[in-house]
N, CA, C and O atoms as CSV, one atom per row, in Angstrom:
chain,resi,resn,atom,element,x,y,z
A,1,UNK,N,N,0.826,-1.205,0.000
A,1,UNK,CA,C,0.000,0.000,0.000
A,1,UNK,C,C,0.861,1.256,0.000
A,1,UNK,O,O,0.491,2.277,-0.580
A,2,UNK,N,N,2.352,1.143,0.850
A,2,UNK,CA,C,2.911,2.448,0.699
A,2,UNK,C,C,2.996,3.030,-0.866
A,2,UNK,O,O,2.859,4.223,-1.137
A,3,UNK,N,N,3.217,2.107,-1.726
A,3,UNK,CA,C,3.819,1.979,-3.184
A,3,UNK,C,C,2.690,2.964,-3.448
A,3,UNK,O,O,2.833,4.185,-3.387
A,4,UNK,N,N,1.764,2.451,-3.691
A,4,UNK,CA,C,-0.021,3.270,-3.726
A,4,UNK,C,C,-0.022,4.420,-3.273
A,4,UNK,O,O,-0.896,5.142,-3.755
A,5,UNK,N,N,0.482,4.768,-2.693
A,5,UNK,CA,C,0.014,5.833,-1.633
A,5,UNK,C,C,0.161,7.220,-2.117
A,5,UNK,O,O,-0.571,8.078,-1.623
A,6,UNK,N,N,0.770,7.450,-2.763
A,6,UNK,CA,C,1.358,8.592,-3.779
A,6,UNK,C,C,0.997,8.765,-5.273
A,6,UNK,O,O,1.339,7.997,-6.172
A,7,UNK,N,N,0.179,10.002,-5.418
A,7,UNK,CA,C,-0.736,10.051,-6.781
A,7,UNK,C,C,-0.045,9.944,-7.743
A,7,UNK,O,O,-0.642,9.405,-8.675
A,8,UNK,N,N,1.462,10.353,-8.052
A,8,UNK,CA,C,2.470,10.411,-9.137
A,8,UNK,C,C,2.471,8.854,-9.509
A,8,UNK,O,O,2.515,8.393,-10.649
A,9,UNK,N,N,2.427,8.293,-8.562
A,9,UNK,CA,C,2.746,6.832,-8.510
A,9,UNK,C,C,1.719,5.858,-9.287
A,9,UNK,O,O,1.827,5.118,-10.265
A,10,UNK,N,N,0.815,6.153,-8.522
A,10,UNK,CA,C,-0.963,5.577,-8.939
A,10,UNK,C,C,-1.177,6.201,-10.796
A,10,UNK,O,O,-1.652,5.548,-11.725
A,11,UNK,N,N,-0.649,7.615,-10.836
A,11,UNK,CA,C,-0.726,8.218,-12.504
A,11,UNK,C,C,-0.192,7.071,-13.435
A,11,UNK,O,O,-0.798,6.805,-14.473
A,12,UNK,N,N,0.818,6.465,-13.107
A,12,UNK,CA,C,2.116,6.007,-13.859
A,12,UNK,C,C,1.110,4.829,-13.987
A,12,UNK,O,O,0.440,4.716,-15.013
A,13,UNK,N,N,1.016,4.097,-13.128
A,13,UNK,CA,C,0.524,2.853,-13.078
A,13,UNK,C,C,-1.240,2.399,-13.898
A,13,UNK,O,O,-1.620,1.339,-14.395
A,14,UNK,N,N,-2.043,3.908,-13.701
A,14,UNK,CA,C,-3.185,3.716,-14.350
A,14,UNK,C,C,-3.149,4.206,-16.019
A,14,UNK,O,O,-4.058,3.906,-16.793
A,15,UNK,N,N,-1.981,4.981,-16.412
A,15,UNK,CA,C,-1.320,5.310,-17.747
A,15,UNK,C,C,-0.717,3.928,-18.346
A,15,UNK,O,O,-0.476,3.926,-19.553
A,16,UNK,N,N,-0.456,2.758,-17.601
A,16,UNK,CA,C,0.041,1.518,-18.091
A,16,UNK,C,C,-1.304,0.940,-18.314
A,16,UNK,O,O,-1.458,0.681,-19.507
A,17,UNK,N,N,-2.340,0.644,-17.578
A,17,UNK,CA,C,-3.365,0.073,-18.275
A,17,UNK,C,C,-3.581,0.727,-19.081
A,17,UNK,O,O,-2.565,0.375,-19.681
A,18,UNK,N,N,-4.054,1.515,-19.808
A,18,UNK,CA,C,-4.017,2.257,-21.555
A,18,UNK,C,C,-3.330,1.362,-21.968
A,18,UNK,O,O,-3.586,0.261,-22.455
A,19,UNK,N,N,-2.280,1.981,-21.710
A,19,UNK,CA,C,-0.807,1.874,-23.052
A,19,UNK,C,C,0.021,1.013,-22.198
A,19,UNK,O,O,0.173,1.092,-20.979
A,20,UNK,N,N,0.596,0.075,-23.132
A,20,UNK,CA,C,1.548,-1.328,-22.821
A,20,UNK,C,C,2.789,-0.536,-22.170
A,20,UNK,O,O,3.430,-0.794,-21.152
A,21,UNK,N,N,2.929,0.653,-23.221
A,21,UNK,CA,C,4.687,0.983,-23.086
A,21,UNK,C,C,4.292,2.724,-22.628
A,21,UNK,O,O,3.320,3.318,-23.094
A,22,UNK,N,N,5.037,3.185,-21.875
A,22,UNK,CA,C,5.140,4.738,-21.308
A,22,UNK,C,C,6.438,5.394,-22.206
A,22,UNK,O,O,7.354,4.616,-22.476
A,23,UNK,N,N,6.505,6.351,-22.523
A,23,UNK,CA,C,7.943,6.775,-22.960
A,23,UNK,C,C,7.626,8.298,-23.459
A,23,UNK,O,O,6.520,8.679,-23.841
A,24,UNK,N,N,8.815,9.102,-23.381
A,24,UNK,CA,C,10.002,8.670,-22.586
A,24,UNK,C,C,9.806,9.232,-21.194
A,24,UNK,O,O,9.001,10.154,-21.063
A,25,UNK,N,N,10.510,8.734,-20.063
A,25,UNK,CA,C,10.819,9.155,-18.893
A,25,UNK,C,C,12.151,8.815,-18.618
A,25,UNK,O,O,12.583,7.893,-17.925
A,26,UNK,N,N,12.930,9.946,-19.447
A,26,UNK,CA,C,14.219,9.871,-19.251
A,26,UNK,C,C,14.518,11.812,-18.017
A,26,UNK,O,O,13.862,12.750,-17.563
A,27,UNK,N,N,16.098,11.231,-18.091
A,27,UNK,CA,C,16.195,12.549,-16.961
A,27,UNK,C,C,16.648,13.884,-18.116
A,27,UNK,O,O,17.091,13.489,-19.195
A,28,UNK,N,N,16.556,15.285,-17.929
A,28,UNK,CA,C,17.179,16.244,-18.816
A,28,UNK,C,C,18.171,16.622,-17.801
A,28,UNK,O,O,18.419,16.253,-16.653
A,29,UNK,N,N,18.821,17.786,-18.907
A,29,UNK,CA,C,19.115,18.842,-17.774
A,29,UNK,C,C,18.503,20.001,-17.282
A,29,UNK,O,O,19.072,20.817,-16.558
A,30,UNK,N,N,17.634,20.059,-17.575
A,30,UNK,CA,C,16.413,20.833,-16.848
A,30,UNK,C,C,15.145,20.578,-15.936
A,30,UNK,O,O,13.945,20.844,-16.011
A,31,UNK,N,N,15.987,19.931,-15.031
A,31,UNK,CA,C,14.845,18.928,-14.425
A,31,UNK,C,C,13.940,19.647,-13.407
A,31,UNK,O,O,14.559,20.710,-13.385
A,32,UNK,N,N,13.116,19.797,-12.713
A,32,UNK,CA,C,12.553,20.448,-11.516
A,32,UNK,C,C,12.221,19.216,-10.387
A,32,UNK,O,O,12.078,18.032,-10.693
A,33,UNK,N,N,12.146,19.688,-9.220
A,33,UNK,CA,C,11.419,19.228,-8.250
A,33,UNK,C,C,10.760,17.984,-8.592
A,33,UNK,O,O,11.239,16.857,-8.468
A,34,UNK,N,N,9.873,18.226,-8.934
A,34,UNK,CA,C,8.532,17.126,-9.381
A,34,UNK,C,C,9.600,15.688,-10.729
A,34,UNK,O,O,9.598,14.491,-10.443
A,35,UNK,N,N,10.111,16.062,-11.626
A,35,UNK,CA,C,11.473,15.129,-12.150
A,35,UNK,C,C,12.228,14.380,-11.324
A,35,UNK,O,O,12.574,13.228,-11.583
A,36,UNK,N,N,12.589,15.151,-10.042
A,36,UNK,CA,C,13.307,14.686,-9.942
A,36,UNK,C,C,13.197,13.601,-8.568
A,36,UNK,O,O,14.118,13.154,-7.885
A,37,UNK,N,N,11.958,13.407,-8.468
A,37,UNK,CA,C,11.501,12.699,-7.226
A,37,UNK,C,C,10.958,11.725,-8.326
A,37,UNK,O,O,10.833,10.562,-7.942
A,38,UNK,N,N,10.536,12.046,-9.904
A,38,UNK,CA,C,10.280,10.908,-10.250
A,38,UNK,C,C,11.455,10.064,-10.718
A,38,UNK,O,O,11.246,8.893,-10.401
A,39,UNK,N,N,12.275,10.173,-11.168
A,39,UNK,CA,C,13.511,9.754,-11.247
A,39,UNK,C,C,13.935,9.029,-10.111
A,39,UNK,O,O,14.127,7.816,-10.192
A,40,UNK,N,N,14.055,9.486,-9.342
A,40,UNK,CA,C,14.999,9.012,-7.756
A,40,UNK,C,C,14.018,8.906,-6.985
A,40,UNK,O,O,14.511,9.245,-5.909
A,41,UNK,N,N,12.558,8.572,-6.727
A,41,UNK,CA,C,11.945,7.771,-5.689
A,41,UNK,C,C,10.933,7.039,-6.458
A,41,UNK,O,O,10.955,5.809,-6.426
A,42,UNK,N,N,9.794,7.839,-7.341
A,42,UNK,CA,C,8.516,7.018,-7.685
A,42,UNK,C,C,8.933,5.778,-8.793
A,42,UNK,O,O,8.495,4.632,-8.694
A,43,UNK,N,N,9.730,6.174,-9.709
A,43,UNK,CA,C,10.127,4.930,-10.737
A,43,UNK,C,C,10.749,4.051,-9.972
A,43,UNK,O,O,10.391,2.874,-9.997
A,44,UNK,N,N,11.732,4.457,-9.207
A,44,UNK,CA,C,12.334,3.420,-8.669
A,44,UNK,C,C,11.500,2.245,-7.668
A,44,UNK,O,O,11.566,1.017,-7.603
A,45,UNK,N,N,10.804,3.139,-7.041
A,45,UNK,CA,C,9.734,2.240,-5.853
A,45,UNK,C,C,8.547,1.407,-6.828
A,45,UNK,O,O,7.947,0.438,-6.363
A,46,UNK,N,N,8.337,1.826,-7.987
A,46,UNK,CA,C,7.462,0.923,-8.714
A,46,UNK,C,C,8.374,-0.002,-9.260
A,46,UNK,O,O,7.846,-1.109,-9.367
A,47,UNK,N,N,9.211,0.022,-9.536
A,47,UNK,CA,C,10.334,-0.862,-10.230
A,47,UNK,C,C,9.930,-1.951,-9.150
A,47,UNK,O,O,9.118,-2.876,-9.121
A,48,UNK,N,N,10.956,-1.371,-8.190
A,48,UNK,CA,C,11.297,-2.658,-6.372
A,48,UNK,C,C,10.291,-3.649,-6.069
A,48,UNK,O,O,10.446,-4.747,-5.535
A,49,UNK,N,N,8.735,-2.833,-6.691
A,49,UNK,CA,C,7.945,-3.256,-6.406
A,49,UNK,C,C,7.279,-4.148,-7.006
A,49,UNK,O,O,6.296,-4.765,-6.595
A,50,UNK,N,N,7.993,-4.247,-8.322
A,50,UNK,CA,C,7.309,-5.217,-9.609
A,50,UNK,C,C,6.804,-4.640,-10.055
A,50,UNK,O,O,7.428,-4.543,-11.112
A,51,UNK,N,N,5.489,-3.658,-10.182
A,51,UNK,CA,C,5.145,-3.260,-10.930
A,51,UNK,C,C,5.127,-2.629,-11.973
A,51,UNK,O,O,4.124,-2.325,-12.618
A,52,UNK,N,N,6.755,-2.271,-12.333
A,52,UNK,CA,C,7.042,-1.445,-14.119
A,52,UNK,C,C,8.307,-2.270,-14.009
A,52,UNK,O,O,8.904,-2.889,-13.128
A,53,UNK,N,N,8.451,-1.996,-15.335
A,53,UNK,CA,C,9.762,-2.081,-15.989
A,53,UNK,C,C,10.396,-1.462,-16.632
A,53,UNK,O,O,10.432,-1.569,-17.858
A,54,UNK,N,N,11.340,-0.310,-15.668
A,54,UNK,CA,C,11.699,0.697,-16.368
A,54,UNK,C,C,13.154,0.705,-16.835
A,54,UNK,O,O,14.074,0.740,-16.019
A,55,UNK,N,N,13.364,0.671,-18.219
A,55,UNK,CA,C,14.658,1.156,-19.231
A,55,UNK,C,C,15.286,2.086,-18.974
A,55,UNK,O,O,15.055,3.038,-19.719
A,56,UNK,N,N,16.192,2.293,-18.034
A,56,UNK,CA,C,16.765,3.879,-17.981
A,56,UNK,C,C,17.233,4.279,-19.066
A,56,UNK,O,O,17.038,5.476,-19.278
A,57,UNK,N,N,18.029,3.469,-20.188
A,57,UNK,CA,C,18.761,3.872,-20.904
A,57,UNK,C,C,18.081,4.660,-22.011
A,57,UNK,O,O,18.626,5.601,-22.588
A,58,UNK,N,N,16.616,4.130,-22.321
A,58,UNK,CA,C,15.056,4.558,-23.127
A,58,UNK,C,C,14.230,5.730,-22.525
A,58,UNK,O,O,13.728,6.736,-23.026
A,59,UNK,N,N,14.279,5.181,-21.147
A,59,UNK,CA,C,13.321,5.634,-20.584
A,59,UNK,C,C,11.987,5.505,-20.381
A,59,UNK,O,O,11.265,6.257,-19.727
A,60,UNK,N,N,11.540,4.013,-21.271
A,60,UNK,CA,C,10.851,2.915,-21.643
A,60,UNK,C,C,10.017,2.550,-20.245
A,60,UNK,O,O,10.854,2.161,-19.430
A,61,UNK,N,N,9.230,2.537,-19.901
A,61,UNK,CA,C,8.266,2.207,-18.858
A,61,UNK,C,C,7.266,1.502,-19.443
A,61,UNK,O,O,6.429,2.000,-20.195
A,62,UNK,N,N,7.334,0.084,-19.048
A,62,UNK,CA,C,6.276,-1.027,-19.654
A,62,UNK,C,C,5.778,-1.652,-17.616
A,62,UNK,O,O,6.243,-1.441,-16.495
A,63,UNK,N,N,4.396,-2.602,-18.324
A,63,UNK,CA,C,3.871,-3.597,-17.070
A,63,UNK,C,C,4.976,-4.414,-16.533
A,63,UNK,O,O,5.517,-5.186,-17.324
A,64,UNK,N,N,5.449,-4.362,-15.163
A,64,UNK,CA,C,5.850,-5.409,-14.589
A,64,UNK,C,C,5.721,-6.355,-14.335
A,64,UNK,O,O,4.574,-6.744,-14.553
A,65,UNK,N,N,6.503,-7.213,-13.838
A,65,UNK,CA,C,5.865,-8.944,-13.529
A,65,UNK,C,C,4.407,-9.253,-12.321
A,65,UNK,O,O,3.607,-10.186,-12.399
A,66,UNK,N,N,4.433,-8.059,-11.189
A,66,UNK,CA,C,3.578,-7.898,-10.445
A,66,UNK,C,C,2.435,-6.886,-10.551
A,66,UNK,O,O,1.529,-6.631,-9.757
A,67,UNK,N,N,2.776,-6.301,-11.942
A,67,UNK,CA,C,1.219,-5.359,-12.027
A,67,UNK,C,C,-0.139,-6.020,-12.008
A,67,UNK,O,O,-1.209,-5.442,-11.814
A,68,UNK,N,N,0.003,-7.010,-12.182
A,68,UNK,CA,C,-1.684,-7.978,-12.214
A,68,UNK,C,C,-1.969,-7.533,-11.138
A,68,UNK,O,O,-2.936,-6.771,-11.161
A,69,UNK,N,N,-1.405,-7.741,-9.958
A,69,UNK,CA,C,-1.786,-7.281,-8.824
A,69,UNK,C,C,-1.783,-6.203,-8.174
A,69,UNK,O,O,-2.138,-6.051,-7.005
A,70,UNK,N,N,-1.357,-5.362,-8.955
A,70,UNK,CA,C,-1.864,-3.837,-8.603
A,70,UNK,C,C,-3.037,-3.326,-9.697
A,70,UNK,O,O,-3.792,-2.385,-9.454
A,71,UNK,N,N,-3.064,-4.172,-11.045
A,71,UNK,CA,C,-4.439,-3.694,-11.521
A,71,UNK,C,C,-5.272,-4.001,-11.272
A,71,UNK,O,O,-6.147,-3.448,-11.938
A,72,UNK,N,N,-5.783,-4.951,-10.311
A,72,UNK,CA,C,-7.079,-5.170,-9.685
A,72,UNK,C,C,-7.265,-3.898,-8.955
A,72,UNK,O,O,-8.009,-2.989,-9.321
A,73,UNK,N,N,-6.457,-3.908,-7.788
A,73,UNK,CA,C,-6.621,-2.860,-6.743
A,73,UNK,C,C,-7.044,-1.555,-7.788
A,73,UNK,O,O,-8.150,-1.017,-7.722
A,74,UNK,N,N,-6.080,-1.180,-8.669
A,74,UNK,CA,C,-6.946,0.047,-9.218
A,74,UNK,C,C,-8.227,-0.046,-9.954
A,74,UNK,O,O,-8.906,0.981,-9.939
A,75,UNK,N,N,-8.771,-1.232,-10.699
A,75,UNK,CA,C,-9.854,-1.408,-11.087
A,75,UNK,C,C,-11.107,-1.262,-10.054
A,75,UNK,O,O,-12.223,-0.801,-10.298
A,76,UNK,N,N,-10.546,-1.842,-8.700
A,76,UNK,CA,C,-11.326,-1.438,-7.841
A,76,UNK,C,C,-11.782,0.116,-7.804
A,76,UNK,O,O,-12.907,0.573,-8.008
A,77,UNK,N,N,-10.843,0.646,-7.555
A,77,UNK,CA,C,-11.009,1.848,-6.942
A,77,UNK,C,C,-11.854,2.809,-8.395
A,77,UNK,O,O,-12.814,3.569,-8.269
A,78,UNK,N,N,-11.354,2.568,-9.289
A,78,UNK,CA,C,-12.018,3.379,-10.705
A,78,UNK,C,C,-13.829,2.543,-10.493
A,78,UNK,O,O,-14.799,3.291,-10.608
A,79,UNK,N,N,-13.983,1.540,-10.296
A,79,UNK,CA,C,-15.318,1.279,-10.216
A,79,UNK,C,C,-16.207,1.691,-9.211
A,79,UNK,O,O,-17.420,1.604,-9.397
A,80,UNK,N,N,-15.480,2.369,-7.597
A,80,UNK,CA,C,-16.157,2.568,-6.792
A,80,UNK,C,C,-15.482,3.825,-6.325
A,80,UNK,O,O,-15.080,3.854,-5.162
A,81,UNK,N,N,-15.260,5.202,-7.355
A,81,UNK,CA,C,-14.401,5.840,-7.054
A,81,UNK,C,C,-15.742,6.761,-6.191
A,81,UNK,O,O,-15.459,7.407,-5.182
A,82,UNK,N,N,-17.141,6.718,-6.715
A,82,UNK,CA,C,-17.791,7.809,-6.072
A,82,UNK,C,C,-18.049,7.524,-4.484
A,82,UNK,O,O,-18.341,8.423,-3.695
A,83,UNK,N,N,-17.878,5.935,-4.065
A,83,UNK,CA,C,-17.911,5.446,-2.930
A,83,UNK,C,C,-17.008,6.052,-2.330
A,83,UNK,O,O,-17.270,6.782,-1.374
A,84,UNK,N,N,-15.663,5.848,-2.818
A,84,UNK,CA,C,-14.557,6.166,-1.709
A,84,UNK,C,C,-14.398,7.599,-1.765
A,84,UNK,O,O,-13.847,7.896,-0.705
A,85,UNK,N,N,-14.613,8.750,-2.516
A,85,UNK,CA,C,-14.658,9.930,-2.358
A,85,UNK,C,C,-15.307,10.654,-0.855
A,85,UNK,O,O,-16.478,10.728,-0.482
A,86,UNK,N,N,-14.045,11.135,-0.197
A,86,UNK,CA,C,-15.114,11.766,1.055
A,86,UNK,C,C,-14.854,13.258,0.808
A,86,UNK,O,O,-13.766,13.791,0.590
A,87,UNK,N,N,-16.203,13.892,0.893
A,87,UNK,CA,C,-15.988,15.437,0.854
A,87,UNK,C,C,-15.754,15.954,1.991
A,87,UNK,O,O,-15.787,15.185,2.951
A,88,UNK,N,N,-15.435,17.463,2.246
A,88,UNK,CA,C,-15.204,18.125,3.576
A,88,UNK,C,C,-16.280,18.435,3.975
A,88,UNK,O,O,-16.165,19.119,4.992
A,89,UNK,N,N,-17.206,18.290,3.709
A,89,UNK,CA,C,-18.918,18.405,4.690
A,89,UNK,C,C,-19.204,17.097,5.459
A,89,UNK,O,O,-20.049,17.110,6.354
A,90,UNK,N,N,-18.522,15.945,5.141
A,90,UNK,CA,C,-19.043,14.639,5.529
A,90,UNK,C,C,-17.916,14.071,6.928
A,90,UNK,O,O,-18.108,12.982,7.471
């Protein structure tokens, strides 16, 4: 669940159900903030985690050996997203 827990993370992963292959997510030299946490924490923690398979050398981001099991969990959540939505009145 930590893996989950972070929307950058959950983006990457619901952009793979679409599309087989992600690209590119390579590094520049103009990177900001938000680059550079994807670079050096979110790719990497989906990697560790099985769920992508990322090419540094491409920058190639395809399904991992363990995404089956993180695309349920998000299928869940896209089917019962109005359930789990809590507003600030509730």
């Amino acid at each position: 669940m930590e893996v989950l827990s972070k929307q950058q993370r959950r983006v990457i992963l619901y952009r793979l159900k679409r599309d087989d292959r992600l690209q590119p997510f390579q590094e520049s030299d103009a990177l900001d903030n938000t680059d550079i946490e994807l670079y050096h924490v979110h790719l990497p923690q989906l990697e560790a985690a099985g769920y992508i398979d990322w090419n540094r050398e491409t920058g190639t981001v395809m399904k991992g050996p363990q995404y089956d099991e993180v695309e349920t969990f998000l299928t869940l959540i896209e089917n019962h997203a109005d359930e789990l939505l809590v507003t600030a009145d509730e």
